[in-house]
TORDRENVEX-900333 format. One record per residue (C-alpha): residue number from 1; residue in one letter; chain; z negated, y, x. Coordinates in steps of 0.02 Angstrom, whole numbers. Each point is the difference from the previous one (the first is absolute). Layout:
<atom NUM, 'A', 'A', <Z, Y, X>>
...
This chain:
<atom 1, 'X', 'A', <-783, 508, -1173>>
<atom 2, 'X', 'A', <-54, -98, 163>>
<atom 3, 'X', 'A', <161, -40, 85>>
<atom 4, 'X', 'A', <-9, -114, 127>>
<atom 5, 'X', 'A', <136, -53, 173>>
<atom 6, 'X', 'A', <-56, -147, 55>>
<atom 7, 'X', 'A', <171, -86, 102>>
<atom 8, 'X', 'A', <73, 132, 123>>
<atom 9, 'X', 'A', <96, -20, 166>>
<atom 10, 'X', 'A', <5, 103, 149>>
<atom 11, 'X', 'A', <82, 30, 184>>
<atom 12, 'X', 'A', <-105, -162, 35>>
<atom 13, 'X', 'A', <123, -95, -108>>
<atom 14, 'X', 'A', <158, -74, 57>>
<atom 15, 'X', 'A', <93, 61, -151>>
<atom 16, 'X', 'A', <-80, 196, -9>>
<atom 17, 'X', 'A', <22, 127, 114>>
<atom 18, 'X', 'A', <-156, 103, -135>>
<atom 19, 'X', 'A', <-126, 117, 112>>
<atom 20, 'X', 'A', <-149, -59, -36>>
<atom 21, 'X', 'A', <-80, 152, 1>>
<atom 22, 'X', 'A', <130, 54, -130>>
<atom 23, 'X', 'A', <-40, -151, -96>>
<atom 24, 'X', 'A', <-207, 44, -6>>
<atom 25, 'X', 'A', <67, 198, -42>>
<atom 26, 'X', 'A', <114, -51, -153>>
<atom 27, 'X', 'A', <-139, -117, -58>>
<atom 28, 'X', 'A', <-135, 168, -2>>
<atom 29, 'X', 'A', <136, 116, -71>>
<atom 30, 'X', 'A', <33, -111, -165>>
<atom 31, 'X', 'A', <-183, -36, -22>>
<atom 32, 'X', 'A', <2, -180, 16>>
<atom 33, 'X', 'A', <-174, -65, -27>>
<atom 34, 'X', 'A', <25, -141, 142>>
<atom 35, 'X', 'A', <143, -27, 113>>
<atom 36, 'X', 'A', <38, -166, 80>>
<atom 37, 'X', 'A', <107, -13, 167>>
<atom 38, 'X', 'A', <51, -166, 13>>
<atom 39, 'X', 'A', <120, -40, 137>>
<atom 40, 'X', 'A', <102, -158, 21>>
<atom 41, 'X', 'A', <-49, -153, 75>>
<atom 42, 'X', 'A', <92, -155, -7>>
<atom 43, 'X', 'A', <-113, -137, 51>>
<atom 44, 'X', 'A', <148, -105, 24>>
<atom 45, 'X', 'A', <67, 118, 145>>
<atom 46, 'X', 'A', <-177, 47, 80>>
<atom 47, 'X', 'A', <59, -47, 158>>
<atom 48, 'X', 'A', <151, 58, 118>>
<atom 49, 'X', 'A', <168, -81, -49>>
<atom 50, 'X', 'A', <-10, -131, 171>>
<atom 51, 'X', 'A', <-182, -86, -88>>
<atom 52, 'X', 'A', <121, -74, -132>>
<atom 53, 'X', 'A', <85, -114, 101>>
<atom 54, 'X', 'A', <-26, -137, -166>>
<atom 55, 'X', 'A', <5, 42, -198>>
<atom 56, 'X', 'A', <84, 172, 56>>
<atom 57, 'X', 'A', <-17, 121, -154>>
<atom 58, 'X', 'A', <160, 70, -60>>
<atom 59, 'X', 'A', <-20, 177, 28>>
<atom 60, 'X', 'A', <35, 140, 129>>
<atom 61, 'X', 'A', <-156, 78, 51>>
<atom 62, 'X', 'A', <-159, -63, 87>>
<atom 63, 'X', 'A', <-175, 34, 76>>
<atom 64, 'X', 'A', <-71, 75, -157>>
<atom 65, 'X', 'A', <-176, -11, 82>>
<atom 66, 'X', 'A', <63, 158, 129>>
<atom 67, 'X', 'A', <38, 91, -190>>
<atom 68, 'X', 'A', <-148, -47, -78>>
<atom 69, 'X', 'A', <-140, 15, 132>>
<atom 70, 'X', 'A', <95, 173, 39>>
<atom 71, 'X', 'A', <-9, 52, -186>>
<atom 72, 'X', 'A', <-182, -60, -9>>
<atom 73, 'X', 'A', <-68, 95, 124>>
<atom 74, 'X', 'A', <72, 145, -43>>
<atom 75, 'X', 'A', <-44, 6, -174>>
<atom 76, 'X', 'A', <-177, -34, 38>>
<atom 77, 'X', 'A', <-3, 162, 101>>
<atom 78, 'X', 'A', <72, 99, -130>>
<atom 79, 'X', 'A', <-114, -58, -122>>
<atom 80, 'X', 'A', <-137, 109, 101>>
<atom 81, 'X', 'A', <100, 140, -21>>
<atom 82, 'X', 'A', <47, -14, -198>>
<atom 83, 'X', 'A', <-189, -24, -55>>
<atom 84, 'X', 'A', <17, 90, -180>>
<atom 85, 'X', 'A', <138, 25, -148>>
<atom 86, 'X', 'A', <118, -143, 13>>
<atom 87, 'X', 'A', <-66, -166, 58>>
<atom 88, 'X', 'A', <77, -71, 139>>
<atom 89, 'X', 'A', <9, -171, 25>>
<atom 90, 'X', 'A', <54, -115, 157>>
<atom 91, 'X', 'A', <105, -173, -80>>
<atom 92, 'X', 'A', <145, -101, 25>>
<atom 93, 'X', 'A', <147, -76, -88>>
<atom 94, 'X', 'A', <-34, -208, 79>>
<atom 95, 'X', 'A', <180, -72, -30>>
<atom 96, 'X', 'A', <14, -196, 0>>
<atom 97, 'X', 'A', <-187, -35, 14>>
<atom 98, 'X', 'A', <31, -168, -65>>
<atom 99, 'X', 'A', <117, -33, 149>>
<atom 100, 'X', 'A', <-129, 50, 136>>
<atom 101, 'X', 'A', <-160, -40, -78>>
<atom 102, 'X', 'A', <-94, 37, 175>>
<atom 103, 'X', 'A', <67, 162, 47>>
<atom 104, 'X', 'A', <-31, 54, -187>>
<atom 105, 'X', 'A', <-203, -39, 19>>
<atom 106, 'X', 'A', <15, 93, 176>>
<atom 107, 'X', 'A', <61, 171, -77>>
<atom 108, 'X', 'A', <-146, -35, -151>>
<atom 109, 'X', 'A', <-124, -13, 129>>
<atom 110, 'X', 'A', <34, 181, 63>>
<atom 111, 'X', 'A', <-167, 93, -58>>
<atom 112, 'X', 'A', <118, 172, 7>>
<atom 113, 'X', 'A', <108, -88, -158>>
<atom 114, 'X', 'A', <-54, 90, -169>>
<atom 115, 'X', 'A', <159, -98, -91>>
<atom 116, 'X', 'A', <132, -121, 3>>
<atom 117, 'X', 'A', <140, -20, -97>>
<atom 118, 'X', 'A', <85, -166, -3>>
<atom 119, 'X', 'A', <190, -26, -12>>
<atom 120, 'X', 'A', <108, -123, -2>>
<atom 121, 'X', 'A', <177, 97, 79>>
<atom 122, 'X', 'A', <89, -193, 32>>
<atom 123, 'X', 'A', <-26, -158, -62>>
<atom 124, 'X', 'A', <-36, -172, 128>>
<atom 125, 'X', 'A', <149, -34, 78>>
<atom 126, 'X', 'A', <99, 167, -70>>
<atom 127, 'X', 'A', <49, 157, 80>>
<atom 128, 'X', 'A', <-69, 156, -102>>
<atom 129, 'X', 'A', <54, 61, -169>>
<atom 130, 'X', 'A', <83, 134, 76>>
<atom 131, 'X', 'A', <115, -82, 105>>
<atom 132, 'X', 'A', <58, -147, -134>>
<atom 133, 'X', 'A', <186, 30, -66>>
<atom 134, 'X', 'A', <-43, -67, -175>>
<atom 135, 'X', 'A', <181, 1, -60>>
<atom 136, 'X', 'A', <18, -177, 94>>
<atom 137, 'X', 'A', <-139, -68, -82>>
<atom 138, 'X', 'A', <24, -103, -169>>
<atom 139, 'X', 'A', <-128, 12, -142>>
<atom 140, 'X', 'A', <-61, -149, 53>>
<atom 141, 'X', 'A', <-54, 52, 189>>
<atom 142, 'X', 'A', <-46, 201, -69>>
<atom 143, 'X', 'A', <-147, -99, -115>>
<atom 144, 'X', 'A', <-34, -130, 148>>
<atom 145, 'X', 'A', <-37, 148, 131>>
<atom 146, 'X', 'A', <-97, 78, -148>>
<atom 147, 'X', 'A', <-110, -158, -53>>
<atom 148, 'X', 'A', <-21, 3, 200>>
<atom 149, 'X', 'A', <-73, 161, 0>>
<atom 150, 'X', 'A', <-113, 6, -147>>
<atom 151, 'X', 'A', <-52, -175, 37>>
<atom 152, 'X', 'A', <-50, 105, 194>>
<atom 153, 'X', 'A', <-68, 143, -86>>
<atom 154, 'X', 'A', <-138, -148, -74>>
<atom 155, 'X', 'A', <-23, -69, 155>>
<atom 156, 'X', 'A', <-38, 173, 73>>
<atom 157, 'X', 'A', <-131, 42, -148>>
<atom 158, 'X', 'A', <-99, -168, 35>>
<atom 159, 'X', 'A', <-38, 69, 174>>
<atom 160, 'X', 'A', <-97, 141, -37>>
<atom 161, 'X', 'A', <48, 90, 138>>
<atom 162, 'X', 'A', <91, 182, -80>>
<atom 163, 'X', 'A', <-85, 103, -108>>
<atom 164, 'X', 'A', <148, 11, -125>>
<atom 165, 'X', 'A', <164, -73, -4>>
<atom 166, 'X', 'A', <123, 134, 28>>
<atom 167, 'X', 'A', <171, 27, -89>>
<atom 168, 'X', 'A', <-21, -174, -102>>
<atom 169, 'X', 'A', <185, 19, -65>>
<atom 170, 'X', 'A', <65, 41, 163>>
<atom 171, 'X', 'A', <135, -138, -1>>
<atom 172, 'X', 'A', <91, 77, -117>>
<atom 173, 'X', 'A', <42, 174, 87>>
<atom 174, 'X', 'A', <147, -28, 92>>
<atom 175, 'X', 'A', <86, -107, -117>>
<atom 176, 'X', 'A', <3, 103, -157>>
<atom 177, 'X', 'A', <17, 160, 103>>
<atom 178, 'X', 'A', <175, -58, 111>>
<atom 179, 'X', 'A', <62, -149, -117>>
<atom 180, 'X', 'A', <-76, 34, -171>>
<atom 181, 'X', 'A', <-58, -166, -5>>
<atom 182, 'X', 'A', <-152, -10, -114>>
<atom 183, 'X', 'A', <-84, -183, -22>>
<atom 184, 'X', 'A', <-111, -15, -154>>
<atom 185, 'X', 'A', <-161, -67, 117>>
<atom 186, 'X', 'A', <-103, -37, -148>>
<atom 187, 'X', 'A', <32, -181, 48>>
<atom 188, 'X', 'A', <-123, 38, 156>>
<atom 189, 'X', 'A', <-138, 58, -123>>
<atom 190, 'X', 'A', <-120, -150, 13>>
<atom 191, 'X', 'A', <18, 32, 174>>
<atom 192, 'X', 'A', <-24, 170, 3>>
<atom 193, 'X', 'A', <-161, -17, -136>>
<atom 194, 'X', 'A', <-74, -127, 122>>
<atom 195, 'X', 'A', <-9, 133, 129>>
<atom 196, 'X', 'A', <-59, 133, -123>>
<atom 197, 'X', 'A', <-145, -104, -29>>
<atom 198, 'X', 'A', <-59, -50, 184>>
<atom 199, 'X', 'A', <11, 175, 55>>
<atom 200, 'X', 'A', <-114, 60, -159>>
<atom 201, 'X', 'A', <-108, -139, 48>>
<atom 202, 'X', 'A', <-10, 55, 198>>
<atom 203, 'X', 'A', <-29, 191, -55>>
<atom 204, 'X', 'A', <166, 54, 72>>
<atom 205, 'X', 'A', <146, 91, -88>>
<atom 206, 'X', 'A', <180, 46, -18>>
<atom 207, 'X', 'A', <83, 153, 30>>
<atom 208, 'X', 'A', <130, 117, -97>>
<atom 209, 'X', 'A', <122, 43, 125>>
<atom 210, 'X', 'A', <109, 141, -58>>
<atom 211, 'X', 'A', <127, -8, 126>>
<atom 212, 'X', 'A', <147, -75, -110>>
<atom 213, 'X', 'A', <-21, 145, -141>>
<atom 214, 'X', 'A', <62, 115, 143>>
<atom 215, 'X', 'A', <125, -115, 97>>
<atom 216, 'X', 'A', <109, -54, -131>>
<atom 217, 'X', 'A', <-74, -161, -60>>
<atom 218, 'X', 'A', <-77, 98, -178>>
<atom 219, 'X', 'A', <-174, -74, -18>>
<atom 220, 'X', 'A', <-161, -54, 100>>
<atom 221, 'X', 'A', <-11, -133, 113>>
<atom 222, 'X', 'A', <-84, -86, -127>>
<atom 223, 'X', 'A', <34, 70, -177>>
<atom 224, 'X', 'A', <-80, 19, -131>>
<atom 225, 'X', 'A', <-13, -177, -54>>
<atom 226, 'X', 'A', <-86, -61, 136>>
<atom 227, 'X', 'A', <-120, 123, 34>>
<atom 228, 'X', 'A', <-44, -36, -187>>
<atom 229, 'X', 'A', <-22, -179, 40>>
<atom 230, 'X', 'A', <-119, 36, 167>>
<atom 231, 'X', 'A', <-115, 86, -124>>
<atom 232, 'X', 'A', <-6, -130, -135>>
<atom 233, 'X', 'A', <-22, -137, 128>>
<atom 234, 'X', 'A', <-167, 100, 56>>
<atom 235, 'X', 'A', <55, 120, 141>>
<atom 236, 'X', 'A', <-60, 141, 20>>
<atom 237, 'X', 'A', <49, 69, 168>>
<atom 238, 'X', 'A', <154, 97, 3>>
<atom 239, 'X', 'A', <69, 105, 123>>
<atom 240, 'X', 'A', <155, 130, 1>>
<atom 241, 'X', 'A', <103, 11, 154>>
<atom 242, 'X', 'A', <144, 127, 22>>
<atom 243, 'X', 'A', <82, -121, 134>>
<atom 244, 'X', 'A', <41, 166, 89>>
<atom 245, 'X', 'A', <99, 1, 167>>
<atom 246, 'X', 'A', <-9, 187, -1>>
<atom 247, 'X', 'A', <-114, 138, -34>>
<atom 248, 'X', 'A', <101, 56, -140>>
<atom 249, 'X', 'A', <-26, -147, -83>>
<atom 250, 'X', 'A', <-174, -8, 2>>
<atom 251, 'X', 'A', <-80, -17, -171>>
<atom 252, 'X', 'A', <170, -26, -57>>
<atom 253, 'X', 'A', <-3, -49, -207>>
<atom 254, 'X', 'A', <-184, -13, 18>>
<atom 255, 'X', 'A', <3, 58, -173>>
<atom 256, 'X', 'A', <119, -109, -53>>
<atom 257, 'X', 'A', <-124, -156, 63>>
<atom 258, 'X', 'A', <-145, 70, -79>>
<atom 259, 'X', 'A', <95, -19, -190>>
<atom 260, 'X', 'A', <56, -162, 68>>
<atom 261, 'X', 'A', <-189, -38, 11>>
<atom 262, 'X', 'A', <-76, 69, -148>>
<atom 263, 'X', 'A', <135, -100, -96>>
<atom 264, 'X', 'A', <-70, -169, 75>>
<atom 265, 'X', 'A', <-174, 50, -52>>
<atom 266, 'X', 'A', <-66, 65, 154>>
<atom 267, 'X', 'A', <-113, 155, 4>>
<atom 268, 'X', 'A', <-45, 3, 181>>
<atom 269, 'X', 'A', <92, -9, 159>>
<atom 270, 'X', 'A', <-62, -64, 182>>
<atom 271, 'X', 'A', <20, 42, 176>>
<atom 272, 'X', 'A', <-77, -107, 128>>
<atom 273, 'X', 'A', <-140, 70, 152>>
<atom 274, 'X', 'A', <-68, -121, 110>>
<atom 275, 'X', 'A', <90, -137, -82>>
<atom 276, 'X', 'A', <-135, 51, -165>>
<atom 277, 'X', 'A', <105, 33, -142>>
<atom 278, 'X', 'A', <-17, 183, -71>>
<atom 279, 'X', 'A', <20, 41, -203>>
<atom 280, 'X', 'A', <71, 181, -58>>
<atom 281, 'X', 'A', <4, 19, -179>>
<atom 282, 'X', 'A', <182, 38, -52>>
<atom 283, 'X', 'A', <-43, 165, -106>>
């Protein structure tokens, strides 16, 4: 079986204190076929904390271009050290492309990039998922942030700027995981189909992030169901990411994703190298 890691953080993100050599040693020792480090980069906060002296994000950290060109260049030297087994790859996890459209096509320009995953970690106007106390929230306002976010998620596939859309079910995490609060989002599928289709269309993908089997949540970020509906709306690239924030979690329920995939009718999986996507047969 060709298992795959295709969203990991290091030291060069704000929320992982992961060696990155440990990260690149743990990928080896499990025999992943290709391993992804894809560091956080809000394009919303690419610039010191003073630059936002208008539209001011809601969030605590800044200057994500010192993390990312930092993470960049030092993955691209390790990458002529690790020439065989495990593939290593230099990414990043773009958060809130939609809401900094320029700095976004910056980081795509970079020539070093072989991936990017993009995210959508807080809605327009919203402080992240994370940080949202969800018991204060009606029904009403949970499915209006949610509409929100799908509706962003859209807008993000439309600019053809990631590679896959990472986490797609993302917005759920927090609030099933603290509050037990589960919202039936079926409502959003139109929405969610439309963006199916225009990233089949523009040859780019979605990812199975495995993160939430491990943390609590009890499934993929997305299930089953919608992986199933990627593939009968005509994609075909699918990616597996472990989400990992240490090197123990590297390759984390790989497995698991891989199931998850055959289910949906996929046979192949695909990692990313020089932006060219990259099929390994399941089996």
């Amino acid at each position: 079986m060709n298992l795959i890691d295709c969203h990991t953080h290091t030291q060069f993100s704000m929320d992982s204190e992961a060696d990155i050599i440990s990260c690149i040693e743990r990928a080896r020792e499990i025999g992943l076929t290709a391993h992804a480090i894809t560091d956080h980069c809000e394009c919303n906060a690419w610039f010191p904390e003073e630059h936002y002296t208008e539209n001011k994000p809601d969030i605590d950290y800044f200057n994500y271009q010192k993390d990312y060109y930092a993470s960049v260049e030092t993955i691209t030297k390790l990458k002529e050290k690790y020439t065989d087994g495990t593939k290593l790859l230099c990414g990043v996890e773009l958060g809130q492309i939609t809401q900094a459209v320029d700095i976004a096509e910056k980081v795509a320009a970079d020539e070093r990039l072989d991936f990017i995953i993009g995210s959508i970690h807080m809605v327009r106007n919203e402080t992240d998922f994370y940080f949202i106390d969800y018991e204060k929230m009606t029904e009403s306002e949970i499915l209006n942030l949610l509409e929100r976010y799908f509706l962003e998620v859209h807008e993000l596939s439309k600019l053809n700027i990631a590679d896959v859309i990472g986490h797609l079910t993302y917005c759920l995490r927090y609030m099933k995981q603290r509050n037990n609060i589960c919202p039936d989002i079926s409502r959003f599928d139109d929405i969610i189909a439309e963006t199916f289709r225009t990233l089949a269309y523009n040859g780019k993908g979605i990812e199975i992030n495995t993160s939430g089997i491990r943390q609590g949540f009890g499934n993929t970020f997305p299930d089953l169901k919608y992986v199933k509906l990627f593939r009968e709306l005509g994609g075909e690239i699918l990616s597996i990411g472990s989400d990992a924030h240490t090197a123990e979690d590297i390759g984390k329920n790989a497995a698991d994703a891989v199931e998850t995939a055959k289910a949906a009718g996929f046979d192949r999986l695909c990692y990313f190298k020089n932006r060219k996507p990259q099929f390994v047969d399941i089996d």
